[in-house]
MDAnalysis code that builds the backbone (N, CA, C; Angstrom):
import MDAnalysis as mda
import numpy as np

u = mda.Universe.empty(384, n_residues=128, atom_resindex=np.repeat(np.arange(128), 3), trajectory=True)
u.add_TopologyAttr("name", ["N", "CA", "C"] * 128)
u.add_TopologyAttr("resid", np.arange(1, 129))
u.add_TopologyAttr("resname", ["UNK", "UNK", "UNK", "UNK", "UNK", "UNK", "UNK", "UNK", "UNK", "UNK", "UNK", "UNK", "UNK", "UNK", "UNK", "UNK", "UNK", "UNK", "UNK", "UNK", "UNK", "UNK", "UNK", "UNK", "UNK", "UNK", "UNK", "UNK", "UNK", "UNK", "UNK", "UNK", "UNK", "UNK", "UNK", "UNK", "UNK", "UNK", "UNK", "UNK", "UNK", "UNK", "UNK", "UNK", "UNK", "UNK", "UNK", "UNK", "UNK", "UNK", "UNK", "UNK", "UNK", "UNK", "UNK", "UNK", "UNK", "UNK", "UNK", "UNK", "UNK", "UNK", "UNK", "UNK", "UNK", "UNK", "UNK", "UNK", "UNK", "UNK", "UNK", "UNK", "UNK", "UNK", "UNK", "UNK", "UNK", "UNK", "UNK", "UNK", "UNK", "UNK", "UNK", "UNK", "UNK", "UNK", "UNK", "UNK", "UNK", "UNK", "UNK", "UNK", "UNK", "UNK", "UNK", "UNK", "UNK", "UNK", "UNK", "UNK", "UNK", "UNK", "UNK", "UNK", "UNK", "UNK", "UNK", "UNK", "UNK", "UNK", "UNK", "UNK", "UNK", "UNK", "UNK", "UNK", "UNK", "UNK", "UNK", "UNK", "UNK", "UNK", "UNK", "UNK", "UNK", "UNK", "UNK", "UNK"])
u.atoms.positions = np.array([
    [-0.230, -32.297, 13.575],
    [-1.401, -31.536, 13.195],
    [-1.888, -30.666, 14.355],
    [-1.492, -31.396, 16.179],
    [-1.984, -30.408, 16.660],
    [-1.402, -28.920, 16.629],
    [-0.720, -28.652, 16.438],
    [0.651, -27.729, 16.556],
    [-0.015, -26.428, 15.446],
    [-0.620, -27.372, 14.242],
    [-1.273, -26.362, 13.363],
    [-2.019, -25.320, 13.906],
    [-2.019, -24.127, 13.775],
    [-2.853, -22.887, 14.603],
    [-4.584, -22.805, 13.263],
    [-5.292, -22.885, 13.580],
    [-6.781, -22.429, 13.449],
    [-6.659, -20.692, 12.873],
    [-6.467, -20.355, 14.327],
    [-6.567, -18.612, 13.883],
    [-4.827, -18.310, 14.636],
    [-4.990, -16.882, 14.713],
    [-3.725, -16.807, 14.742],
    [-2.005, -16.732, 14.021],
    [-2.260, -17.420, 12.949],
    [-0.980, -17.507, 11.706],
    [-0.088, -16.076, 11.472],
    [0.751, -16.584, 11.335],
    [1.347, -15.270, 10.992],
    [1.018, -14.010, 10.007],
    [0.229, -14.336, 8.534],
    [-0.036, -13.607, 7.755],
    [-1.396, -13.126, 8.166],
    [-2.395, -14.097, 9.551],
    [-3.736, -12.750, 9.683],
    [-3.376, -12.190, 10.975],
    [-2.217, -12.028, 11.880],
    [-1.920, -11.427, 12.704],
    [-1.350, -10.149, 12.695],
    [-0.610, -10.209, 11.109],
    [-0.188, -8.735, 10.565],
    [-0.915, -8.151, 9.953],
    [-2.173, -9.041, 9.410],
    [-3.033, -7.571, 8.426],
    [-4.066, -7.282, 9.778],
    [-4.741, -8.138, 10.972],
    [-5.108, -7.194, 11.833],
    [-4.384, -6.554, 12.371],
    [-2.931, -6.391, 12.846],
    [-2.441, -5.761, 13.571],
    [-2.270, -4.250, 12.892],
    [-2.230, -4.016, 11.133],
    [-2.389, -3.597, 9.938],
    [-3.230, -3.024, 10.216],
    [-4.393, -3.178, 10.557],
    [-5.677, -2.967, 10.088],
    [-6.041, -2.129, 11.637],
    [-6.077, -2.587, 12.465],
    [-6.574, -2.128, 13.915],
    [-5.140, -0.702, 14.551],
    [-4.252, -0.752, 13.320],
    [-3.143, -0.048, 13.770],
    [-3.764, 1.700, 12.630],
    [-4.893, 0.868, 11.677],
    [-5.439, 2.217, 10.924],
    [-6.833, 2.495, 11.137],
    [-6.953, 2.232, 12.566],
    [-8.361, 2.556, 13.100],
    [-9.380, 1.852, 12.513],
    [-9.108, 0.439, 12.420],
    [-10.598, -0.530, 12.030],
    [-11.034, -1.419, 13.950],
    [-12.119, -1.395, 13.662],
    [-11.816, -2.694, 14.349],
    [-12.951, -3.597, 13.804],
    [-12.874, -4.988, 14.684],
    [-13.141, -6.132, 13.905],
    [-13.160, -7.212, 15.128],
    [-14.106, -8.587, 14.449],
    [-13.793, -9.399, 14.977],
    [-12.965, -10.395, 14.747],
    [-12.604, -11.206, 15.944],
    [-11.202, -12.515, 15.257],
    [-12.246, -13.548, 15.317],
    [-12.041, -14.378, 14.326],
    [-13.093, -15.838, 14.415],
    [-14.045, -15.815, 15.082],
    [-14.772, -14.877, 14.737],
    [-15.985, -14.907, 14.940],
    [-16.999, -15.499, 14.248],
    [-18.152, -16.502, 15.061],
    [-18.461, -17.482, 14.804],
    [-20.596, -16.632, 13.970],
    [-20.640, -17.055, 12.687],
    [-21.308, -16.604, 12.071],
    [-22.831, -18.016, 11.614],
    [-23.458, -17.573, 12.330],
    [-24.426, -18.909, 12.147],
    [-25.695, -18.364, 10.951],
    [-25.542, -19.334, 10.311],
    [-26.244, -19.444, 9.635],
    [-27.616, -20.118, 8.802],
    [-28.531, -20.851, 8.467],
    [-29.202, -21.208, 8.737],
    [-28.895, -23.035, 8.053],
    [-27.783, -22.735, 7.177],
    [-27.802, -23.702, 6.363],
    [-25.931, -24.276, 7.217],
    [-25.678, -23.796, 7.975],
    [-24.629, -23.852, 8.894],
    [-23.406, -22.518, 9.657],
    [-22.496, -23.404, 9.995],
    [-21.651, -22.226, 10.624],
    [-20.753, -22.142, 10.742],
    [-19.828, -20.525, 10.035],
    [-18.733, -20.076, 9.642],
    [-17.964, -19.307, 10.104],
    [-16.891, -19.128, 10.499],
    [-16.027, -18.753, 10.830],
    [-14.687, -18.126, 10.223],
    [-14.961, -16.960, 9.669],
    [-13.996, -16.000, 9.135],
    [-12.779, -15.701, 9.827],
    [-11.779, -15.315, 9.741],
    [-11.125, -14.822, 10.415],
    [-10.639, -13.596, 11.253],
    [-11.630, -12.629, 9.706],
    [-11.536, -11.129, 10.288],
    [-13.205, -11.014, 9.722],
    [-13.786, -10.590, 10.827],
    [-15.357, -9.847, 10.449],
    [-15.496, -8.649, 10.830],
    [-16.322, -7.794, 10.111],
    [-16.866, -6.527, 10.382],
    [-18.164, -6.591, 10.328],
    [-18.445, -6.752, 11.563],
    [-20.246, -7.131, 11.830],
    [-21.185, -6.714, 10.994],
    [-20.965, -5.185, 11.517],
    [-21.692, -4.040, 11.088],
    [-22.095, -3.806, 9.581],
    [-20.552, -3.696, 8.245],
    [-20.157, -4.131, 7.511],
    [-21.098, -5.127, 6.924],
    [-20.856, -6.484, 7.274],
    [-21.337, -7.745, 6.596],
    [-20.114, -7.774, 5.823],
    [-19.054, -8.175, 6.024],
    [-17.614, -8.099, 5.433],
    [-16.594, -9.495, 6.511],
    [-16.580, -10.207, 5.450],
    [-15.807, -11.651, 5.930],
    [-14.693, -11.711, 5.120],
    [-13.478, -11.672, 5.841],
    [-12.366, -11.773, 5.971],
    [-11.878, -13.650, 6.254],
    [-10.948, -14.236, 4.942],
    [-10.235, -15.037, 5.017],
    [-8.557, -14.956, 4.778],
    [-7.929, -15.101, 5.489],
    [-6.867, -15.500, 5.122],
    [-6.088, -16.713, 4.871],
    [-6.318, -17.204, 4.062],
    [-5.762, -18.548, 3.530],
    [-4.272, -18.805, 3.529],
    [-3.848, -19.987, 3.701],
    [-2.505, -20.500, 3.424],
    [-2.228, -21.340, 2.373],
    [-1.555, -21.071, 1.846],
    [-1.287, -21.512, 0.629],
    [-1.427, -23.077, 0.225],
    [-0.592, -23.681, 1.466],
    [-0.564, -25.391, 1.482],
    [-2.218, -25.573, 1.874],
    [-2.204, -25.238, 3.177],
    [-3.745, -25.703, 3.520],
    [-5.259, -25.658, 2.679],
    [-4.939, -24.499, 1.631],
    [-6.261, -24.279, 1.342],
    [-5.623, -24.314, -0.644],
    [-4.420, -24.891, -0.855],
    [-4.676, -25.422, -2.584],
    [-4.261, -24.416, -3.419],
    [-2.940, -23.063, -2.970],
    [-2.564, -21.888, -3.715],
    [-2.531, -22.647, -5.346],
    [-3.039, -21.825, -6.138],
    [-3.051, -21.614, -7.251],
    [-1.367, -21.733, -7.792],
    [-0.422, -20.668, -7.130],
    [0.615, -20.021, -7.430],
    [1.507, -20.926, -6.578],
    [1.117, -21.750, -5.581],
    [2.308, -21.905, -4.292],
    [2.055, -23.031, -3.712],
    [0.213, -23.502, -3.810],
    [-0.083, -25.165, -2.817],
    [0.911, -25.930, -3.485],
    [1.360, -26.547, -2.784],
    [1.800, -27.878, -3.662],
    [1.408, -29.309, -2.662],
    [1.332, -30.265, -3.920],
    [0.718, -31.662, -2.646],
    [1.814, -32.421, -2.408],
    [1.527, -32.894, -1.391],
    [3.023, -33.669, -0.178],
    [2.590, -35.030, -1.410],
    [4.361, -35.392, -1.269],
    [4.864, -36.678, -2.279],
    [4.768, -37.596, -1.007],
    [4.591, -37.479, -0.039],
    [4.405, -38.655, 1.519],
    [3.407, -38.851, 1.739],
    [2.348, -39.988, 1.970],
    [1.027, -40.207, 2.483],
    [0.079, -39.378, 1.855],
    [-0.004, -39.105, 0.614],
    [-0.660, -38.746, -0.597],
    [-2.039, -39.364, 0.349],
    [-2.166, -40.602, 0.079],
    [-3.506, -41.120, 0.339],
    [-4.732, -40.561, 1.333],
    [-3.963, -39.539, 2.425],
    [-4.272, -39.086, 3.607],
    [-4.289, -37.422, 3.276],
    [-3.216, -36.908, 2.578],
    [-3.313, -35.195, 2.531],
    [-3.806, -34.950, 1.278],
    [-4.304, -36.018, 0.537],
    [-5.088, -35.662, -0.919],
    [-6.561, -35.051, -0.801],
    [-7.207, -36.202, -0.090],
    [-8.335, -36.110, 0.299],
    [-8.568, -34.938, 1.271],
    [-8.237, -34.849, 2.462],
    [-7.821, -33.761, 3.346],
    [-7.564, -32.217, 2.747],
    [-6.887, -31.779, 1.633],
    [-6.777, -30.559, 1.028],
    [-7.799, -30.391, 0.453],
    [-8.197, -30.990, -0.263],
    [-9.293, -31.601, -1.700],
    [-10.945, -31.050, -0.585],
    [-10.952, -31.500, 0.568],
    [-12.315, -31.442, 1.720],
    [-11.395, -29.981, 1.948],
    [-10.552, -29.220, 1.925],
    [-10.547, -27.625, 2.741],
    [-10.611, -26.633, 1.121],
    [-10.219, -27.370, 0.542],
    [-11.155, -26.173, -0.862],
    [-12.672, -26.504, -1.286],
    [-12.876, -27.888, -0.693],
    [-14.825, -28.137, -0.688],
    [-15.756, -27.047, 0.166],
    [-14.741, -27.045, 0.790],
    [-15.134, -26.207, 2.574],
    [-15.265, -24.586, 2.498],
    [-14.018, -24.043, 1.618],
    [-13.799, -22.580, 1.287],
    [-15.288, -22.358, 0.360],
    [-15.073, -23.382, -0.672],
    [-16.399, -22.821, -1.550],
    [-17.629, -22.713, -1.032],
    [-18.130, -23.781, -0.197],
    [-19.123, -23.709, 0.268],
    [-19.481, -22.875, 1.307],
    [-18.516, -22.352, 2.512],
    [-18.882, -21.158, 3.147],
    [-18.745, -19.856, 2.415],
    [-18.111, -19.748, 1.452],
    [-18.224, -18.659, 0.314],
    [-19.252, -18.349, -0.015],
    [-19.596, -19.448, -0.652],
    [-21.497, -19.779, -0.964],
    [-22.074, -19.080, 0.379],
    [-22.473, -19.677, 0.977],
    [-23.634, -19.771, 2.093],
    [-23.139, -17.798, 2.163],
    [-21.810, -17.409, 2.893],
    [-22.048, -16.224, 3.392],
    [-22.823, -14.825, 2.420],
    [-22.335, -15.408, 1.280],
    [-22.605, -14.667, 0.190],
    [-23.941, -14.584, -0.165],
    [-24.625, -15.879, -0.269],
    [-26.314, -15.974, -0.098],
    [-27.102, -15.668, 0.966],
    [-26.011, -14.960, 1.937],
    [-27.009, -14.435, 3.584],
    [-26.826, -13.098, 3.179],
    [-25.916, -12.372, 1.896],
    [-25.640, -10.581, 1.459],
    [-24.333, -10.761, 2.609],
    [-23.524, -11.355, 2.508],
    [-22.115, -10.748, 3.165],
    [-21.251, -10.718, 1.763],
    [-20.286, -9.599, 2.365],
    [-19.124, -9.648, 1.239],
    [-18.091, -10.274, 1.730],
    [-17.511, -11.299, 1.323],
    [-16.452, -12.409, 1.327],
    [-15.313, -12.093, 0.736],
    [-13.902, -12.011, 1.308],
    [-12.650, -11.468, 0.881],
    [-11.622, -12.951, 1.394],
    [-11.151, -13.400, 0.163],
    [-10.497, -14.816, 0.310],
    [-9.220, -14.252, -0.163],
    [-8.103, -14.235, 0.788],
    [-6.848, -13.286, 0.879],
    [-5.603, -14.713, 1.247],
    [-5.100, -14.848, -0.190],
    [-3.666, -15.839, 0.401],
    [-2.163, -15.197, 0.935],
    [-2.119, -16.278, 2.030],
    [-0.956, -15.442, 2.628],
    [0.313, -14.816, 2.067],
    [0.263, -15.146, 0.488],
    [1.352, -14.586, -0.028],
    [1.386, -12.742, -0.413],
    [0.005, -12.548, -0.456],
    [-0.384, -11.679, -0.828],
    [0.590, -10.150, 0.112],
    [1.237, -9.326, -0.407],
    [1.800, -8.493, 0.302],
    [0.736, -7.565, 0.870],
    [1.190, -7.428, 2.185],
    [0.337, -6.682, 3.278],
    [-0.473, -5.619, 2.551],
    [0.309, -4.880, 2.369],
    [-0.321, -3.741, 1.681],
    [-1.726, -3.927, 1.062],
    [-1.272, -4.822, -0.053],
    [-2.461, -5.195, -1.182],
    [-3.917, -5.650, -0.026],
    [-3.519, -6.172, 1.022],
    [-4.840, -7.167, 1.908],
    [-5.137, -6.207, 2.223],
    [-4.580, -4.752, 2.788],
    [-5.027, -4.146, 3.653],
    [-5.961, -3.036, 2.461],
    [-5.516, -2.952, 1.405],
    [-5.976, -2.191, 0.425],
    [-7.167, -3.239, -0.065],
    [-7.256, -4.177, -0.025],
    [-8.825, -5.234, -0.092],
    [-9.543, -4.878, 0.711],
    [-9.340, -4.921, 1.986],
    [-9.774, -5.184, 3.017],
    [-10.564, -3.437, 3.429],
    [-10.003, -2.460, 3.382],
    [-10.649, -1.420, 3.164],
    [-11.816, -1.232, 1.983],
    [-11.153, -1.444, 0.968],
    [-12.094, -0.965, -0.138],
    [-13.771, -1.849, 0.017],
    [-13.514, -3.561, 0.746],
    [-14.750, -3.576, 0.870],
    [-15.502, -3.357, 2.170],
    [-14.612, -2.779, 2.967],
    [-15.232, -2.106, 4.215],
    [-15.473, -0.575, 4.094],
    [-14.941, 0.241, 2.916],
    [-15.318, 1.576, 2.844],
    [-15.830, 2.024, 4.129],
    [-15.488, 2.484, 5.115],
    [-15.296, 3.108, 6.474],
    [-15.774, 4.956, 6.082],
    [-16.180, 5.255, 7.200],
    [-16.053, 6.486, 6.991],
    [-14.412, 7.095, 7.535],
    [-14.205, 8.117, 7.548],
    [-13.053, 8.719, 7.932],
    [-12.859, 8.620, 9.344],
    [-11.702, 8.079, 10.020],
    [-12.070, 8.131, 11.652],
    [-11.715, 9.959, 12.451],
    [-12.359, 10.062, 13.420],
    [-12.285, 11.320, 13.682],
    [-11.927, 11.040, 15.534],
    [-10.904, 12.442, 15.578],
    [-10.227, 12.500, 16.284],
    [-11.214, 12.480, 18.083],
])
């Protein structure tokens, strides 16, 4: 488990690298306090009010792709089961402070995140 990366993963390293390569910038896990607690997106746009998740499929319960381990069930049941308790509820909270929340699974082809990820950051045009 230590080995597991937090931030960093391969699928939010390419949509910022994506994203900061088409003149955004942003923060990485940046830590968002709130009154009822505190969240940590992966990609924020302060300014914006625009929270960026990128989810993994196993870790956070894909619809299309989680699947649950047939080994020590007893231990990664509960454990997955508490990181989709966790998604909803900082969903909640950011959303009830007026942020816009973008929950992006890593299967999702680049393109499409980066085409999310604009439309709810609507930017102005960058100038030379």
């Amino acid at each position: 488990m230590q080995a597991n990366r937090r931030r960093d993963t391969k699928p939010e390293v390419a949509l910022r690298s994506a994203l900061h390569a088409a003149g955004y910038r942003y923060r990485c896990d940046y830590r968002i306090d709130l009154a009822e607690g505190r969240v940590r997106p992966d990609i924020v746009f302060t300014r914006k009010r625009v929270a960026v998740f990128v989810d993994g499929c196993f870790w956070h319960c894909c619809p299309q792709h989680g699947s649950q381990p047939s080994v020590n069930e007893s231990y990664w049941g509960p454990k997955l089961a508490r990181n989709v308790e966790r998604d909803a509820r900082n969903t909640s909270l950011l959303e009830q402070a007026g942020w816009t929340v973008l929950r992006i699974w890593e299967h999702v082809p680049l393109q499409d995140a980066i085409d999310q990820v604009t439309a709810a950051v609507n930017p102005r045009p960058a100038e030379d």
